[in-house]
N, C-alpha and C positions, 0 to 999 in steps of 0.2 A: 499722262500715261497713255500710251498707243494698246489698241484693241489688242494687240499679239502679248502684249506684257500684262495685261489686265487677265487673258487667259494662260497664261504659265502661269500669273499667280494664282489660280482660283486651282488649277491643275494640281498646286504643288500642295496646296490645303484641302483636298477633297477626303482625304482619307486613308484606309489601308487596303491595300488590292488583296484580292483572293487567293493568292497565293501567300502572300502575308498572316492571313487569319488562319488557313488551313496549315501553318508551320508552328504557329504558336496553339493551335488545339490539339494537333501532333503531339507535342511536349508539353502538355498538361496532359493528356493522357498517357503516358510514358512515367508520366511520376507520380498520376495517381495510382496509376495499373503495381509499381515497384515500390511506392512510397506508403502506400494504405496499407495493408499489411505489417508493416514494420511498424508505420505507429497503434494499430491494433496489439500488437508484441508491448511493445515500450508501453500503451495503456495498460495491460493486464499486468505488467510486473511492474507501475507505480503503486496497481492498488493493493497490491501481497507489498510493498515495502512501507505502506502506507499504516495498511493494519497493523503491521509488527513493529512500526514508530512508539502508534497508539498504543499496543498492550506493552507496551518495552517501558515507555510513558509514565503509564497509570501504575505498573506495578514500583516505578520508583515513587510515585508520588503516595502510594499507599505508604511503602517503607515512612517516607516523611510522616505522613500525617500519623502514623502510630509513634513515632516518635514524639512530634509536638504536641501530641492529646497524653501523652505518656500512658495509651493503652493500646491495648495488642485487636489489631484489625486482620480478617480475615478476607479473599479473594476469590471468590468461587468460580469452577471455569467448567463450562460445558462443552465436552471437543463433536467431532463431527460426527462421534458415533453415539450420541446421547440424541434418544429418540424422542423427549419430550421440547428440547431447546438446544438444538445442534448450535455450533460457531459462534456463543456469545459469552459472556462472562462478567459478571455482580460484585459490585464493592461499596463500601461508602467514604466517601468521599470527604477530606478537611474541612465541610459544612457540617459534618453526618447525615449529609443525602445519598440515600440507595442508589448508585448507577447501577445499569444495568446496558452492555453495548454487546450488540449483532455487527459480526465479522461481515463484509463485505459477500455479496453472492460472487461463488467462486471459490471464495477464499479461505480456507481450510485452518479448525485449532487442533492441535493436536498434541495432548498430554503423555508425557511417558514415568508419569511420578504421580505425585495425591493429583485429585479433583479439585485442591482449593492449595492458594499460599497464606499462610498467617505468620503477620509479622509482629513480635512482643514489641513493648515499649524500650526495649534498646535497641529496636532494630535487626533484632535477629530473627531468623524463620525457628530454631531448634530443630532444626529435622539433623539427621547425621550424614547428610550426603546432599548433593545442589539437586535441586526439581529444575525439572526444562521443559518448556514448553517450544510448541513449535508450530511457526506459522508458513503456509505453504499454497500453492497456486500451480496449477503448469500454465506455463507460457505461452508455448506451441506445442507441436504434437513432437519435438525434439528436447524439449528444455522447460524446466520447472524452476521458477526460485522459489527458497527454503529458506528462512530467518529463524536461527532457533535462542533462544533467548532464554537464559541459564540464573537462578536466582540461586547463591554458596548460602550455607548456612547463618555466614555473617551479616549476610543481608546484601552483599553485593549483587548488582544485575548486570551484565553484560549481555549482549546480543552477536550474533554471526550470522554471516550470510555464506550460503554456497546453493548452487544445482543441481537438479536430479533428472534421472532420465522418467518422464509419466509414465 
């Protein structure tokens, strides 16, 4: 190998020129500057769909476990305007251990029916109308998600989502 091919090889393995480097810190700042934000958005509304998984969850698994104890279990819920224990809510659980779970910081409970769900050993609530609870977050300062999550007297639970403007 002649001295002139010794250096185009070492020429061609030296590296990335400066104009190289400063086009690729170009476009990583480009898509953090547009990209950070939106997944700030996308975090805040996994954690409000997250909670309303969770209480969506527990209150079918209550429904169960009053069923298979064949006794009637109650649900207490404290919404965001209860001054002693705002956004958490108490049940126990098919061990008959006391849970007890705080909503997410942020994340909003909110009762438009009783303060608690009790469900009898067939699984019904007995109330004469569905209780709904509703979980909630704004997003950005344009858009809020809202899970509101509906327990009928039969005992069925459904959930729904939709937006609001904060």
């Amino acid at each position: 190998m002649t001295r002139q091919q010794a250096a185009r090889q070492r020429k061609r393995i030296a590296g990335f020129s400066i104009s190289e480097l400063l086009t690729v810190l170009a476009l990583m700042g480009l898509l953090i500057l547009f990209g950070g934000p939106a997944m700030a958005d996308a975090f805040r509304s996994y954690k409000v769909r997250s909670a309303a998984d969770i209480l969506a969850t527990d209150v079918r698994a209550l429904r169960y476990a009053a069923v298979a104890g064949r006794a009637s279990l109650t649900m207490t819920l404290n919404d965001q305007d209860d001054s002693t224990a705002p956004n958490q809510y108490t049940f126990t659980n098919f061990k008959g251990d006391t849970v007890t779970r705080r909503l997410e910081s942020g994340v909003n409970l909110e009762t438009s029916s009783a303060a608690s769900i009790t469900f009898s050993s067939m699984g019904s609530t007995g109330q004469s109308s569905s209780q709904t609870l509703v979980v909630s977050m704004p997003v950005n300062d344009t858009r809020g998600d809202r899970y509101t999550i509906s327990v009928t007297p039969s005992g069925t639970v459904s959930a729904a989502y939709s937006t609001y403007t904060p």
